[in-house]
PDB file of N, CA, C and O in Angstrom:
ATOM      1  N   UNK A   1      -5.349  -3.817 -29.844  1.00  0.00           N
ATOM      2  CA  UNK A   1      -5.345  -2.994 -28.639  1.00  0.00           C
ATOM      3  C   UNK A   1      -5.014  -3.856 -27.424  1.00  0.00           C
ATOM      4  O   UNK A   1      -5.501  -4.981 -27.318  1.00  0.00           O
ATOM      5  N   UNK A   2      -4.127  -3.303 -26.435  1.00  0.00           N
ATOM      6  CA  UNK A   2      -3.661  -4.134 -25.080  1.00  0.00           C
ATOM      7  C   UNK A   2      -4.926  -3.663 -24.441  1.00  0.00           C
ATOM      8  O   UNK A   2      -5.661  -2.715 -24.714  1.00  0.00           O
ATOM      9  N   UNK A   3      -4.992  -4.777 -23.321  1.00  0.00           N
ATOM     10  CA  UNK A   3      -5.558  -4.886 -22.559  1.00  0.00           C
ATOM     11  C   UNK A   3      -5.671  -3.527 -21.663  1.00  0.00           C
ATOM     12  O   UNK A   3      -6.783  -3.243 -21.218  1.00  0.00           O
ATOM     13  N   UNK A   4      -4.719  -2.798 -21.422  1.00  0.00           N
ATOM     14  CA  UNK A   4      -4.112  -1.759 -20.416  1.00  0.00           C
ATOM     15  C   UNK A   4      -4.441  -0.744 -20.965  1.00  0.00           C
ATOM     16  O   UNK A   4      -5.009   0.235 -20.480  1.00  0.00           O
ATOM     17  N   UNK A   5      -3.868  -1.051 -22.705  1.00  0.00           N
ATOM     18  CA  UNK A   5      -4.274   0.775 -22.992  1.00  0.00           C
ATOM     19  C   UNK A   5      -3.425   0.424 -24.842  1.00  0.00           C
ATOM     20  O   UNK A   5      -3.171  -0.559 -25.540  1.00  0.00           O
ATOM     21  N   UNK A   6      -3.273   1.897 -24.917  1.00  0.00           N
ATOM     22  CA  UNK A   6      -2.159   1.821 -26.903  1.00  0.00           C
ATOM     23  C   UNK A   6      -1.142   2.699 -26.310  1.00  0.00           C
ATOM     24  O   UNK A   6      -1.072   3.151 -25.167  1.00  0.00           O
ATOM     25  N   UNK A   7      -0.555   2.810 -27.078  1.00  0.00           N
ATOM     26  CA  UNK A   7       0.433   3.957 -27.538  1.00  0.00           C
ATOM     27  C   UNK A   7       0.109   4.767 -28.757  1.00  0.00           C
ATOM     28  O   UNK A   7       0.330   4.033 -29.720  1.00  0.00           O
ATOM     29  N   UNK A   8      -0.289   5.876 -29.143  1.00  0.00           N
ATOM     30  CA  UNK A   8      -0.747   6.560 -29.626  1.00  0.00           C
ATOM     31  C   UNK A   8       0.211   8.012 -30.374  1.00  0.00           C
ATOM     32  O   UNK A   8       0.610   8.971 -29.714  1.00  0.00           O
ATOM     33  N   UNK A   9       0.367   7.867 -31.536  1.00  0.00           N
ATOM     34  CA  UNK A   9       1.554   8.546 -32.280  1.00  0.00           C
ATOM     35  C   UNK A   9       0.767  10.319 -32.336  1.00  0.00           C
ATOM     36  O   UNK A   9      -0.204  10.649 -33.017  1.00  0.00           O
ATOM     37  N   UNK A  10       1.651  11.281 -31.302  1.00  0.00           N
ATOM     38  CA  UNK A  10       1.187  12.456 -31.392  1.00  0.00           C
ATOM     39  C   UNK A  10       2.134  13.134 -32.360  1.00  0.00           C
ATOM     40  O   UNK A  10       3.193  12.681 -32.794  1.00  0.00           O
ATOM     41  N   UNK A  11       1.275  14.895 -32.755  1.00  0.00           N
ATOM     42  CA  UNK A  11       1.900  15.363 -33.522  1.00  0.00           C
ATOM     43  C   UNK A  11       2.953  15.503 -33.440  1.00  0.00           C
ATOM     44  O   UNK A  11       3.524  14.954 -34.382  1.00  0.00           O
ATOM     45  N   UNK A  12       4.069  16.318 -32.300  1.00  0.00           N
ATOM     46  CA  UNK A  12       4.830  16.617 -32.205  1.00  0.00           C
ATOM     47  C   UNK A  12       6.010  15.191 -32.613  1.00  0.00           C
ATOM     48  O   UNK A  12       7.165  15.489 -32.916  1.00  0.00           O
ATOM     49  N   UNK A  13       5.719  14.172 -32.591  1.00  0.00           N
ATOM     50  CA  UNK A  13       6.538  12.967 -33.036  1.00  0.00           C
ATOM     51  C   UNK A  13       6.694  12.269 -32.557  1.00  0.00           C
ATOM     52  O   UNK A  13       7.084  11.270 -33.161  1.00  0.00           O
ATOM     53  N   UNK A  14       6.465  12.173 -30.553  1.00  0.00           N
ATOM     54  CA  UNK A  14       6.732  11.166 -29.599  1.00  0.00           C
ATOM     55  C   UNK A  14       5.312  10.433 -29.696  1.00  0.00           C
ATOM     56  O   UNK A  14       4.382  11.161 -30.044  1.00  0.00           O
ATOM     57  N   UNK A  15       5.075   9.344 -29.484  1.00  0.00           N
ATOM     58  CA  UNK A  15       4.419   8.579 -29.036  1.00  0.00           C
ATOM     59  C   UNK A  15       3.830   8.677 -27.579  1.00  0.00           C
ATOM     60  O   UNK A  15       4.611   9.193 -26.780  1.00  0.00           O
ATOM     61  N   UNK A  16       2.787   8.343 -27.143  1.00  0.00           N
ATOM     62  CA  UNK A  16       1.988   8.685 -25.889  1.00  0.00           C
ATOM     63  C   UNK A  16       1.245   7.214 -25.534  1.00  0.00           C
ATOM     64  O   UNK A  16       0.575   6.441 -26.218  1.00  0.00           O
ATOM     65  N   UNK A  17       1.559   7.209 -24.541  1.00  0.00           N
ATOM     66  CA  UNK A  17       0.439   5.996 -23.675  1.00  0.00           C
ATOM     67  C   UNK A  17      -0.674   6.027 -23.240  1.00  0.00           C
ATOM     68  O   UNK A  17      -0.699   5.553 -22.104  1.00  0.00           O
ATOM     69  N   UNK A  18      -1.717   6.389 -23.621  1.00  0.00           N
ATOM     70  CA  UNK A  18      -3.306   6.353 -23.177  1.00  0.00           C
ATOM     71  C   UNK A  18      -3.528   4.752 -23.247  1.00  0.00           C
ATOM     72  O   UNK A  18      -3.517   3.796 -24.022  1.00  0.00           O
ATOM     73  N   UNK A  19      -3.769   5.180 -21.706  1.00  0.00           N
ATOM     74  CA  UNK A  19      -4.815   3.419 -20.647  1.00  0.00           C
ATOM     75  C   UNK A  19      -6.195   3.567 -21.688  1.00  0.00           C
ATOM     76  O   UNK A  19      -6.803   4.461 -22.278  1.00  0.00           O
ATOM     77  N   UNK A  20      -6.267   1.970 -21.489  1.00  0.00           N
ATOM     78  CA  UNK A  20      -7.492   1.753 -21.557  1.00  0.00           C
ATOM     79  C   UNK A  20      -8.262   2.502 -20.359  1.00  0.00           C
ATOM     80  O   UNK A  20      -7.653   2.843 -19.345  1.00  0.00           O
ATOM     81  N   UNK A  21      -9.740   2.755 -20.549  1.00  0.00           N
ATOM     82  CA  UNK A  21     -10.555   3.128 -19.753  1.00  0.00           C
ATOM     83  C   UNK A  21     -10.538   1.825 -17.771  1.00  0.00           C
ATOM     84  O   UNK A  21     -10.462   0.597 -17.751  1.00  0.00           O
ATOM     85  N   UNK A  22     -10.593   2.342 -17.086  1.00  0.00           N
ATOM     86  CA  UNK A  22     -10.235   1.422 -15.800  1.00  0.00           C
ATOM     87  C   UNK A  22     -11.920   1.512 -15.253  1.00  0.00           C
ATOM     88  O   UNK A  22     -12.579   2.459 -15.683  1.00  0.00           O
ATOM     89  N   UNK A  23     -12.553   0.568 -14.357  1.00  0.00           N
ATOM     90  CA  UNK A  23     -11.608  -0.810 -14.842  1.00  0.00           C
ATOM     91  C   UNK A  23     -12.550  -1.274 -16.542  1.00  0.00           C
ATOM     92  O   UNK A  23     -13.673  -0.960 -16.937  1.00  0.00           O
ATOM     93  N   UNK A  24     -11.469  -2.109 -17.162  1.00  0.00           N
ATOM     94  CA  UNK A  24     -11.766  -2.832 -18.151  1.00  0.00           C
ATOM     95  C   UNK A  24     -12.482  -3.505 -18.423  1.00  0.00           C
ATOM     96  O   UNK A  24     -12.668  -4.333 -17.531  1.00  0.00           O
ATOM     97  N   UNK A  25     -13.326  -3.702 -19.626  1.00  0.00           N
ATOM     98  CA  UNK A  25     -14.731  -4.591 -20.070  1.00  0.00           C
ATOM     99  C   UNK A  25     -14.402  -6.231 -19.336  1.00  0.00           C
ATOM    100  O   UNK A  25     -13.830  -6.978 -20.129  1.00  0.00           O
ATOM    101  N   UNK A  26     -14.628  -6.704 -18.273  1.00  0.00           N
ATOM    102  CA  UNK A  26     -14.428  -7.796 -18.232  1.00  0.00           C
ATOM    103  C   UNK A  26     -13.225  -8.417 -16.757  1.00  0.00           C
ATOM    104  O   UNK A  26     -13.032  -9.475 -16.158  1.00  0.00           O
ATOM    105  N   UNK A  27     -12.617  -6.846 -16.724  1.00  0.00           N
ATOM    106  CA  UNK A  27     -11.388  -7.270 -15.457  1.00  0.00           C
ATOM    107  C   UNK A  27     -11.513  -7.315 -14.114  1.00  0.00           C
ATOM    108  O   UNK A  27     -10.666  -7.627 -13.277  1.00  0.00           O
ATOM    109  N   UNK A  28     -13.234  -6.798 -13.898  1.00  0.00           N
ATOM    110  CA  UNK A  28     -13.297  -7.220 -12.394  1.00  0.00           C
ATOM    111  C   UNK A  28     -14.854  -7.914 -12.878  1.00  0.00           C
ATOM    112  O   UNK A  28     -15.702  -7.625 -13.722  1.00  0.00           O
ATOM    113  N   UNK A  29     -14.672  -9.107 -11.713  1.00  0.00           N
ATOM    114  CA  UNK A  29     -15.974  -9.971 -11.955  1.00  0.00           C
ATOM    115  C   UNK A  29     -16.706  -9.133 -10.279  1.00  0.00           C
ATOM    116  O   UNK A  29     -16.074  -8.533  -9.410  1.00  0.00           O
ATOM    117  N   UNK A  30     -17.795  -9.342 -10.331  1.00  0.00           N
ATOM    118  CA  UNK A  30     -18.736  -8.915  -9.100  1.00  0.00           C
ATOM    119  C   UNK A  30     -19.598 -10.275  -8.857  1.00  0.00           C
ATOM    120  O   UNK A  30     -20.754 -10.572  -9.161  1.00  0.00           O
ATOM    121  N   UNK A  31     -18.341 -11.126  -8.040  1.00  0.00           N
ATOM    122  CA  UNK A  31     -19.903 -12.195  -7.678  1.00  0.00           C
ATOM    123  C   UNK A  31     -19.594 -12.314  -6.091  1.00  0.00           C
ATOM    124  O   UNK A  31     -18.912 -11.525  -5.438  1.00  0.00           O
ATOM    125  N   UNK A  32     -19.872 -12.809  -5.890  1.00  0.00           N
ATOM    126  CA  UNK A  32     -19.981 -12.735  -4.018  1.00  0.00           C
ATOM    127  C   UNK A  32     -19.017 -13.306  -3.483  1.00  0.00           C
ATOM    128  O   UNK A  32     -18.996 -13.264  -2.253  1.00  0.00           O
ATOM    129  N   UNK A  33     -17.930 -14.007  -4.171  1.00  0.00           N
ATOM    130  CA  UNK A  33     -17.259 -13.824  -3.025  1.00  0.00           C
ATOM    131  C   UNK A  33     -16.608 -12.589  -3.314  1.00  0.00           C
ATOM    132  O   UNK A  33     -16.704 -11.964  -2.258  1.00  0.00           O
ATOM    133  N   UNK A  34     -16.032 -11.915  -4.095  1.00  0.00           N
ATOM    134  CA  UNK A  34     -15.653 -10.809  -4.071  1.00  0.00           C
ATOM    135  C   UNK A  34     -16.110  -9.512  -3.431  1.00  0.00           C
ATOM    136  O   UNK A  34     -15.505  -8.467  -3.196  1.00  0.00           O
ATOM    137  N   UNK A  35     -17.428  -9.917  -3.210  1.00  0.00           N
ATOM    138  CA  UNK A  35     -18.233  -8.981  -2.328  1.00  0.00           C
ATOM    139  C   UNK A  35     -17.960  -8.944  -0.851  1.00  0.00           C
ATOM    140  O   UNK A  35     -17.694  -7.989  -0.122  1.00  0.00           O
ATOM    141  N   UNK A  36     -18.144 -10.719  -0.493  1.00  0.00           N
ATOM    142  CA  UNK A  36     -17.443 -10.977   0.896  1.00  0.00           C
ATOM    143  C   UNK A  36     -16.232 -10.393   1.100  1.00  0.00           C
ATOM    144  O   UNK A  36     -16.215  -9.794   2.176  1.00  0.00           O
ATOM    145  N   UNK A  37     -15.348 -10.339   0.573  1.00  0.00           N
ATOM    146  CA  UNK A  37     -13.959 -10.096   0.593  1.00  0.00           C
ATOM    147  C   UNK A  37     -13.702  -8.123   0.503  1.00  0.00           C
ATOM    148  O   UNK A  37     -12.864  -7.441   1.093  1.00  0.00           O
ATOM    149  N   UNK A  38     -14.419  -7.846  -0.135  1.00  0.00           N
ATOM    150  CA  UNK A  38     -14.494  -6.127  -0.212  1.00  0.00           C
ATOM    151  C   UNK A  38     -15.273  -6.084   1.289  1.00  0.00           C
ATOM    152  O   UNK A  38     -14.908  -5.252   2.119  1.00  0.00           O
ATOM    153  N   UNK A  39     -16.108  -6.806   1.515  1.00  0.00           N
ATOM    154  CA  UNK A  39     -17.092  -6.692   3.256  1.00  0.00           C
ATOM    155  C   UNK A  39     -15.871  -6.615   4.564  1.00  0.00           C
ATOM    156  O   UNK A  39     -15.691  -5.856   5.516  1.00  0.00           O
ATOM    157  N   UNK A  40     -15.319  -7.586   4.135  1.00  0.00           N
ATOM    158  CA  UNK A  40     -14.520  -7.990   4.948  1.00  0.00           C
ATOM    159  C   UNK A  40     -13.305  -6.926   5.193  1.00  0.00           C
ATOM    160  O   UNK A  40     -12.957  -6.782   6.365  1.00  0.00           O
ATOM    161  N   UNK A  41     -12.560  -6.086   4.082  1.00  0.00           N
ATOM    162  CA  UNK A  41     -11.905  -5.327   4.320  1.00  0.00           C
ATOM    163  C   UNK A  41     -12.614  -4.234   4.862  1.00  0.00           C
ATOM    164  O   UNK A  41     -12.336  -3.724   5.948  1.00  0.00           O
ATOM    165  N   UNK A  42     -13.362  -3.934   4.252  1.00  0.00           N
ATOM    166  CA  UNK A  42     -14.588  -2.502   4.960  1.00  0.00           C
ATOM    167  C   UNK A  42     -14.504  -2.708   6.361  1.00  0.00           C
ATOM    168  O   UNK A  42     -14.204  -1.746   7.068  1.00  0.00           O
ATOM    169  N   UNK A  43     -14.719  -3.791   6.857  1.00  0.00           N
ATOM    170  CA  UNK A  43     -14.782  -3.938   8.038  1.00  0.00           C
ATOM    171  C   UNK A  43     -13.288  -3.914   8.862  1.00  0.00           C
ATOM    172  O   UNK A  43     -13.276  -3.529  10.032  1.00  0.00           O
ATOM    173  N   UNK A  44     -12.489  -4.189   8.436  1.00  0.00           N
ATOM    174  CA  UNK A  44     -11.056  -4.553   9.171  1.00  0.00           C
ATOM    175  C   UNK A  44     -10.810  -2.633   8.686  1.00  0.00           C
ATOM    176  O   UNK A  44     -10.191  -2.131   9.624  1.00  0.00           O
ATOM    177  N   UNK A  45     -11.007  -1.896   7.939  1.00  0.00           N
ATOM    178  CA  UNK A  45     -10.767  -0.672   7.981  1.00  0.00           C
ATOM    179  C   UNK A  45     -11.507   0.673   9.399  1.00  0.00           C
ATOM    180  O   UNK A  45     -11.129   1.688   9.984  1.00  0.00           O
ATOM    181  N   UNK A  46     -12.996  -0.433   9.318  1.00  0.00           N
ATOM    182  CA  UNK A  46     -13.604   0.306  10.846  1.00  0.00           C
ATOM    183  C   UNK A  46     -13.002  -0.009  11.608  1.00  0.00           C
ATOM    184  O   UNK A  46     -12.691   0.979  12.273  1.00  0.00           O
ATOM    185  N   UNK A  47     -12.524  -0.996  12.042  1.00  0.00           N
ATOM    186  CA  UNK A  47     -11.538  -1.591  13.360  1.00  0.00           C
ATOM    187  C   UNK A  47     -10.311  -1.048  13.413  1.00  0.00           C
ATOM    188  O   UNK A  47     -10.003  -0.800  14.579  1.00  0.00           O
ATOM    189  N   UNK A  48      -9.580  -0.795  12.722  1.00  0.00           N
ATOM    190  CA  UNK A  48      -8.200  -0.163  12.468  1.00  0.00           C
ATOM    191  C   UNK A  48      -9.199   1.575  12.657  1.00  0.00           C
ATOM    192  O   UNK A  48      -9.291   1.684  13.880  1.00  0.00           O
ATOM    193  N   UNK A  49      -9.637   2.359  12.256  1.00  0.00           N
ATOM    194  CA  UNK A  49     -10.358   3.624  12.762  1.00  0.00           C
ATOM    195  C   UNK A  49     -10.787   3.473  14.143  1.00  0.00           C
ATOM    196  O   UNK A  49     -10.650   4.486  14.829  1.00  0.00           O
ATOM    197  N   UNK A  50     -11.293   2.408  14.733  1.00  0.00           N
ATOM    198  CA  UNK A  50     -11.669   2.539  16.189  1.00  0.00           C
ATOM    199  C   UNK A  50     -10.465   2.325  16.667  1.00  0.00           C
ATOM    200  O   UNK A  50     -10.336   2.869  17.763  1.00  0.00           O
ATOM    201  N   UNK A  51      -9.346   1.654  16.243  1.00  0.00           N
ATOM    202  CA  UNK A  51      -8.170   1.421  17.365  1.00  0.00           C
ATOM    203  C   UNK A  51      -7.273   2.990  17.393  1.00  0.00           C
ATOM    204  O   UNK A  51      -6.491   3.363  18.267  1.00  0.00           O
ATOM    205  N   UNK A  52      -7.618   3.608  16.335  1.00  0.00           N
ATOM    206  CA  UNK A  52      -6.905   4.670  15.878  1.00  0.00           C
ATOM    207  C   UNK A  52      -7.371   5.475  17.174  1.00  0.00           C
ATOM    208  O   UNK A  52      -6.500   5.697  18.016  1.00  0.00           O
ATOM    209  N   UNK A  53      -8.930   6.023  17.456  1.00  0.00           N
ATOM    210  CA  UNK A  53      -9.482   6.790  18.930  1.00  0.00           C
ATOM    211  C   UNK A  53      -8.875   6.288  19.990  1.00  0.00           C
ATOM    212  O   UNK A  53      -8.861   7.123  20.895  1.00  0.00           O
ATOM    213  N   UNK A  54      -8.188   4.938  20.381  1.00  0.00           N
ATOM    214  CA  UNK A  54      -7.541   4.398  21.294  1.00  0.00           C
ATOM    215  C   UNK A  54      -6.082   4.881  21.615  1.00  0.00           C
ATOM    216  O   UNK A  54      -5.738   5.153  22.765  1.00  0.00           O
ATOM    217  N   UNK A  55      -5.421   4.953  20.760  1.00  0.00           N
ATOM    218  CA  UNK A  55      -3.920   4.980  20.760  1.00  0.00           C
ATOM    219  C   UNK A  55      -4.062   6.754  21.239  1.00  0.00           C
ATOM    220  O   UNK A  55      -4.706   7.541  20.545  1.00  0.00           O
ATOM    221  N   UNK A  56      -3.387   7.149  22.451  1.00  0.00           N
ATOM    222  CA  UNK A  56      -2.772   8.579  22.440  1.00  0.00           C
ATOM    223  C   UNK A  56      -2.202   9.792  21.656  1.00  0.00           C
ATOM    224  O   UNK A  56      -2.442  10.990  21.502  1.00  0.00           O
ATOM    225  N   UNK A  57      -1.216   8.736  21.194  1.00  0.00           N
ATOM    226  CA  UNK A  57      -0.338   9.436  20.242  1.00  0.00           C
ATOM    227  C   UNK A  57       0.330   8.314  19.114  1.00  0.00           C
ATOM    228  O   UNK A  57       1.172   7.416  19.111  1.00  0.00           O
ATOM    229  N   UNK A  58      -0.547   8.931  18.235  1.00  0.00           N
ATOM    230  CA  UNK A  58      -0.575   7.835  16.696  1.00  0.00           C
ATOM    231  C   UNK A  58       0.781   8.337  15.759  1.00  0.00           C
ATOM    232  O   UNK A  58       1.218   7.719  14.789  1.00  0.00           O
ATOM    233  N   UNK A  59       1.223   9.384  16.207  1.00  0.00           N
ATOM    234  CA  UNK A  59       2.713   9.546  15.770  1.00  0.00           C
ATOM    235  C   UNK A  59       3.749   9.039  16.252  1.00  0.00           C
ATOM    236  O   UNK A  59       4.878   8.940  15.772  1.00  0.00           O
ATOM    237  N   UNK A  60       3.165   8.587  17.616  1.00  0.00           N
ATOM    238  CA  UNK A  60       4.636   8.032  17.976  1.00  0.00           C
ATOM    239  C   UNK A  60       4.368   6.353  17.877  1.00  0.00           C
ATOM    240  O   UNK A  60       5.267   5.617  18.284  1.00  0.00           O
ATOM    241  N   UNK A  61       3.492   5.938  17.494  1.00  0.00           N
ATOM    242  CA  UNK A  61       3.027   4.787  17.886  1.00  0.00           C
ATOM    243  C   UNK A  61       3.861   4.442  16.134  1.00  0.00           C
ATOM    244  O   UNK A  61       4.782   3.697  15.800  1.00  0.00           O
ATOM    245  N   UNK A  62       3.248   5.107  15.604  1.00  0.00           N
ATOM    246  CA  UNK A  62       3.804   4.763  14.091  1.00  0.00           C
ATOM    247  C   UNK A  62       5.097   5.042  13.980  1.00  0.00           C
ATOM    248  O   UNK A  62       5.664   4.110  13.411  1.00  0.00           O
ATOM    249  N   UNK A  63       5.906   6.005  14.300  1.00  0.00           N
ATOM    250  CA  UNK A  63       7.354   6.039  14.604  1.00  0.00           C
ATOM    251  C   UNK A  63       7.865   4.811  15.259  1.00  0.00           C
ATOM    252  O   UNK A  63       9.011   4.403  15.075  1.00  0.00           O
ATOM    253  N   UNK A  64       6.885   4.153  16.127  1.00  0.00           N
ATOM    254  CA  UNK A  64       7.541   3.133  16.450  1.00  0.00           C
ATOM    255  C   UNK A  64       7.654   1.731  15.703  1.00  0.00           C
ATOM    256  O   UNK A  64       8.706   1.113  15.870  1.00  0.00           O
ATOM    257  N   UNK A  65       6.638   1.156  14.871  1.00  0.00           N
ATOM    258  CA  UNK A  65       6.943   0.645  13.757  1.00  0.00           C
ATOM    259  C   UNK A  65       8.083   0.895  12.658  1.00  0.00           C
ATOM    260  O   UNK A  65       8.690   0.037  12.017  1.00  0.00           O
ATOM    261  N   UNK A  66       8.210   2.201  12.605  1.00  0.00           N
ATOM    262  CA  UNK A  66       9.161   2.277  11.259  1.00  0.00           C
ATOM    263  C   UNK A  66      10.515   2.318  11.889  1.00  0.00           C
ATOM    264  O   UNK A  66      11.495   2.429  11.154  1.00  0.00           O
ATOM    265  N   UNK A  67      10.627   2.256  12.911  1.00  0.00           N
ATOM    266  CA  UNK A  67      12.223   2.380  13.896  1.00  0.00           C
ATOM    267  C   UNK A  67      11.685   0.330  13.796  1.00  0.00           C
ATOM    268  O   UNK A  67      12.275  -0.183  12.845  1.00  0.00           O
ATOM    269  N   UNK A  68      11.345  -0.054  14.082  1.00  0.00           N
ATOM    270  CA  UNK A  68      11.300  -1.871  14.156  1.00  0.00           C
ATOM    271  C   UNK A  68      11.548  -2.266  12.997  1.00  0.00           C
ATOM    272  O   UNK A  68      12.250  -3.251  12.768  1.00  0.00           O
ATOM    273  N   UNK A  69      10.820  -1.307  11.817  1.00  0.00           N
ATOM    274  CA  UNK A  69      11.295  -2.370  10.624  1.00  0.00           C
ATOM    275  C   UNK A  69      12.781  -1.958  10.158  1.00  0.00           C
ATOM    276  O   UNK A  69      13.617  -2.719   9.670  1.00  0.00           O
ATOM    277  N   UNK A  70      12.941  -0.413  10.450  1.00  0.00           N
ATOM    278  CA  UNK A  70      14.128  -0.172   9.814  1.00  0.00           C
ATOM    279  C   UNK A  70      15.346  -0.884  10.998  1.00  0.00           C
ATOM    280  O   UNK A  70      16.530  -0.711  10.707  1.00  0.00           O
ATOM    281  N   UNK A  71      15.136  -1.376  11.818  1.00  0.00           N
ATOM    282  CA  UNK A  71      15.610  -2.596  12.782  1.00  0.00           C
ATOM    283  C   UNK A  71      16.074  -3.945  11.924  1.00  0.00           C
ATOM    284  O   UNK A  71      17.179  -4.486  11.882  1.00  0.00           O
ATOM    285  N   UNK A  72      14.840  -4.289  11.260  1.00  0.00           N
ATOM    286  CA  UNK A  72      14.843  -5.684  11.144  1.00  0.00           C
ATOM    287  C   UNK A  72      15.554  -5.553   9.472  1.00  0.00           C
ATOM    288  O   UNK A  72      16.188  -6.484   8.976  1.00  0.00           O
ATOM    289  N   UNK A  73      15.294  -4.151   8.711  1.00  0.00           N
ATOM    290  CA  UNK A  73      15.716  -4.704   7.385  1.00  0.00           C
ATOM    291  C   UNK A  73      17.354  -4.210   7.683  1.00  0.00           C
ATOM    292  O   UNK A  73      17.904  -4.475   6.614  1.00  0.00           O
ATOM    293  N   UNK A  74      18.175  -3.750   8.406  1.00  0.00           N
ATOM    294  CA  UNK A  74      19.181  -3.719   8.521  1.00  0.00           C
ATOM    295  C   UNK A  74      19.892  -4.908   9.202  1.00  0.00           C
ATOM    296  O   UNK A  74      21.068  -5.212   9.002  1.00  0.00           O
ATOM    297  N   UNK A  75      18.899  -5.645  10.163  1.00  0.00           N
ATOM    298  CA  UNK A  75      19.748  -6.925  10.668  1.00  0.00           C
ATOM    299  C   UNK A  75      19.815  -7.521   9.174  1.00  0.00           C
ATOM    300  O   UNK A  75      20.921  -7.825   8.728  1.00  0.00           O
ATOM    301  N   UNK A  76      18.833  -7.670   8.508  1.00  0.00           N
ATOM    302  CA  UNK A  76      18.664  -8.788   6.458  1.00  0.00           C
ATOM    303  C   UNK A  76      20.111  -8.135   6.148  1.00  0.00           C
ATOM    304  O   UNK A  76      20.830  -9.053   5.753  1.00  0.00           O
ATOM    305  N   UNK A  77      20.784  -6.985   6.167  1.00  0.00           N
ATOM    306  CA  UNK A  77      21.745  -6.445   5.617  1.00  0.00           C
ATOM    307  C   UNK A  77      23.330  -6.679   6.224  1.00  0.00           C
ATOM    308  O   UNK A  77      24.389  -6.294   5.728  1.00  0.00           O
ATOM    309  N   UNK A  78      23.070  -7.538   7.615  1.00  0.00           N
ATOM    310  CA  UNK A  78      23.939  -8.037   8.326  1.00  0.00           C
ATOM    311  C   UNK A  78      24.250  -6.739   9.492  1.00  0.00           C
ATOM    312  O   UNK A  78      25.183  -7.004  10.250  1.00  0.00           O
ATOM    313  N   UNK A  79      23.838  -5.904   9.628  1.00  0.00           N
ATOM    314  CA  UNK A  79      24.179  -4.945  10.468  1.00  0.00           C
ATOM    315  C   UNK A  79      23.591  -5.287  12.090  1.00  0.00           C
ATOM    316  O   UNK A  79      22.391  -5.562  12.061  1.00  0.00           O
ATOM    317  N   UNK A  80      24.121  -5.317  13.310  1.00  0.00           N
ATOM    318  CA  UNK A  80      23.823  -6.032  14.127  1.00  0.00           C
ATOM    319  C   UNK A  80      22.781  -5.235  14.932  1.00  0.00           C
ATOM    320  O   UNK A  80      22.040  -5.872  15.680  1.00  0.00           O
ATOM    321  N   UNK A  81      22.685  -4.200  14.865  1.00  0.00           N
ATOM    322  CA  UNK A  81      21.526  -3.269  15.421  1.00  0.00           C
ATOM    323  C   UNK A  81      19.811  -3.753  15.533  1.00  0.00           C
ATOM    324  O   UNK A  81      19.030  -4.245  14.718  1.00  0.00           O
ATOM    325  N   UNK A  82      19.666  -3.243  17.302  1.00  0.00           N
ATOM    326  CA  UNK A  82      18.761  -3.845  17.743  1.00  0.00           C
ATOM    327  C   UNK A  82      17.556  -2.653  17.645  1.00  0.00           C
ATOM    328  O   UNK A  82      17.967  -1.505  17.476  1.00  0.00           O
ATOM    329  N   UNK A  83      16.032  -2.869  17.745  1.00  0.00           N
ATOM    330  CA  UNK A  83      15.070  -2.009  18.018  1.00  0.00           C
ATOM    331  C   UNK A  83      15.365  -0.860  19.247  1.00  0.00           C
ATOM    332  O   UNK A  83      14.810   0.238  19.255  1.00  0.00           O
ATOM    333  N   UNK A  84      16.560  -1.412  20.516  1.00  0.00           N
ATOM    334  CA  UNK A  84      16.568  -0.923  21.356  1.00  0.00           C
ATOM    335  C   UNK A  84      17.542   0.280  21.358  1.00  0.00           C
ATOM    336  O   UNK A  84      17.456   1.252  22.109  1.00  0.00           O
ATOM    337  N   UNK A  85      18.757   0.013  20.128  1.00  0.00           N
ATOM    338  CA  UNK A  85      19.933   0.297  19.254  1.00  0.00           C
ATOM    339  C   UNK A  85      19.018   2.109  18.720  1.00  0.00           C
ATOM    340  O   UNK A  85      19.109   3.298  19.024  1.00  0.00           O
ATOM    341  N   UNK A  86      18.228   1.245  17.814  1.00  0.00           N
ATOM    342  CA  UNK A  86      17.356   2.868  17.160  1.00  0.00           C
ATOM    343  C   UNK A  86      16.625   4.056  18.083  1.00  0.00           C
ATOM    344  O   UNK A  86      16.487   5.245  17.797  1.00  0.00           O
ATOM    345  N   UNK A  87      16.193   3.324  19.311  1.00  0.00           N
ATOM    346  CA  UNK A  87      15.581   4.327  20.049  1.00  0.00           C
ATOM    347  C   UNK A  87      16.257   4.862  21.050  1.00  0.00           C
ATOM    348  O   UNK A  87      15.769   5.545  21.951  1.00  0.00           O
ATOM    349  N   UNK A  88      17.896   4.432  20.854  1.00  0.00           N
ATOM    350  CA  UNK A  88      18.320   5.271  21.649  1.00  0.00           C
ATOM    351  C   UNK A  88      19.398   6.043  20.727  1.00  0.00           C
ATOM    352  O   UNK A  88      20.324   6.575  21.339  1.00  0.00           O
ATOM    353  N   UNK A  89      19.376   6.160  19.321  1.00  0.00           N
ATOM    354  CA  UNK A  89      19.793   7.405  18.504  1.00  0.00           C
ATOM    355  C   UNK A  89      18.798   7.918  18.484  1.00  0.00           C
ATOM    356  O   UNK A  89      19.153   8.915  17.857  1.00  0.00           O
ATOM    357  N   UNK A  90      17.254   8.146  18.757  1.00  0.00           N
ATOM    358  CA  UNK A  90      16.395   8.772  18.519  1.00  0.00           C
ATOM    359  C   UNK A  90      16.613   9.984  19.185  1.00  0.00           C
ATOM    360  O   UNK A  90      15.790  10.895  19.094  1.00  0.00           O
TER     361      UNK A  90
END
């Protein structure tokens, strides 16, 4: 048996993928620092929720990220277009 799961021969004739049960006998350890580290995101998730009551308008704020990256992965593509380029086809 994999780690993940079998493949399992049904009637009809195809084969099927049933996972192992998640998580797995053994695939997450629980010792502290892992605890620290789950603390630590918990916490960077309240902070990102309090900045969220801050921002006005969280649609445009996030529109404005995805106009920057789709900026930057088109300069990787050689295309010369600037952040300033996208918001004014907007």
């Amino acid at each position: 048996m994999s780690r993940i799961g079998t493949y399992q021969q049904q009637p009809a004739g195809y084969k099927a993928f049933v996972p192992a049960p998640f998580p797995g006998v053994g695939l997450v350890t629980w010792d502290n620092d892992l605890i620290m580290l789950l603390s630590q995101a918990d916490r960077a998730i309240g902070k990102l929720n309090a900045i969220d009551q801050l921002v006005p308008d969280v649609d445009f704020f996030i529109y404005m990220y995805i106009t920057k990256e789709a900026a930057f992965s088109s300069q990787i593509e050689g295309t010369q277009a600037t952040f300033l380029d996208f918001m004014y086809l907007a």
